[in-house]
N, C-alpha and C positions, 0 to 999 in steps of 0.2 A: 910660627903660626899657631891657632886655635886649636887645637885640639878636636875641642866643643864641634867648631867650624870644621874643620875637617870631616869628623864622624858624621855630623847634619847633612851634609853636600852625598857624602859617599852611601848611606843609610835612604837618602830621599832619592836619589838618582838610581840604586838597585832595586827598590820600591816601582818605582817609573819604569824601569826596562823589563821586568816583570809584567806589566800591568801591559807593555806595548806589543811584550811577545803573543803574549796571552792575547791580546787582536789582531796580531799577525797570522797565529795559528786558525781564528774566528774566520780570518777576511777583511775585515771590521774597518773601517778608517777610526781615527785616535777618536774619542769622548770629552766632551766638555769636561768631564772632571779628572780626564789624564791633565788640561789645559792646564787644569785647576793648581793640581800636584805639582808641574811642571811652573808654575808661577811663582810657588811658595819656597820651589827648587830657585828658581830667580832670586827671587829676595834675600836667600842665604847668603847667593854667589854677591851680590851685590851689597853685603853687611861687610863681607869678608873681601873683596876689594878694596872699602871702605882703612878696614881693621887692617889689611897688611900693607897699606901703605902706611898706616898711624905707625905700624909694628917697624917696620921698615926705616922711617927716620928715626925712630929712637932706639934703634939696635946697634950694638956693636961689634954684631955676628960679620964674619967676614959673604955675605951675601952679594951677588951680582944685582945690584938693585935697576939696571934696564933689563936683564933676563926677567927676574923677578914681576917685576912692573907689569910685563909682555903676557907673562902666564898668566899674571890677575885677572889683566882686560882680555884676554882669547877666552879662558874659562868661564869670563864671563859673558863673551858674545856668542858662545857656540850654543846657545839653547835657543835664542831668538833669533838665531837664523835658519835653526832647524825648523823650530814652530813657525815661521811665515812660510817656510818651503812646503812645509806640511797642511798649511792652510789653502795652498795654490793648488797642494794635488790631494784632493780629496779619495783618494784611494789607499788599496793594501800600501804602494810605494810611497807615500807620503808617509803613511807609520813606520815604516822602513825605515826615512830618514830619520823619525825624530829617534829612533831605535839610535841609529848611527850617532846621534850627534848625544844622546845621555849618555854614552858609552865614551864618548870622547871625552866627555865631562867629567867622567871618573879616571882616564888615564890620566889629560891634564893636572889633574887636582892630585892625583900620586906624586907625578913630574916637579908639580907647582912643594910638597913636603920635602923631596928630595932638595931642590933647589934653596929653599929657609934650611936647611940644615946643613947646608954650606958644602954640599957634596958635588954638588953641580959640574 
């Protein structure tokens, strides 16, 4: 995997969990421009589903490529399912989750290097 992509994902999502505690501690429900952050977080995950499946068929790493695959698309559905849930409950607990689900984002995305490095 990316490197580049790795560091983006884990850099933009400790940015985000920062910014969520920090309205957790307020009361605050999430901000148009956590959305924002949390979008641009989107885009990375979805360059780098793109890039480890590219990486994926033309490896010769001994990689589990349906575990693999599984962690691509999970990593990358856990923020948009967080951010609708968080959009239905416009309170402290909807920040709560998207809390929970950027946090997921970064174990995943650990889980998802272990796994490309054929440790799995």
């Amino acid at each position: 995997m990316s490197v580049w992509l790795t560091g983006a994902v884990v850099v933009l999502t400790l940015v985000a969990a920062v910014v969520l505690v920090v309205a957790l501690v307020r009361d605050e429900p999430a901000q148009d421009r956590t959305f924002a952050l949390l979008a641009v977080t989107e885009v990375v995950l979805v360059v780098q589903l793109v890039v480890g499946c590219v990486l994926l068929a033309g490896t010769e790493r001994d990689v589990d490529g349906v575990l693999f695959v599984s962690y691509l698309v999970g990593v990358t559905l856990a923020l948009p399912v967080g951010v609708f849930w968080s959009l239905a409950e416009r309170t402290r607990a909807g920040t709560a989750v998207l809390l929970v689900a950027v946090l997921t984002v970064v174990a995943l995305q650990l889980r998802l290097e272990v796994i490309w490095s054929g440790r799995a």
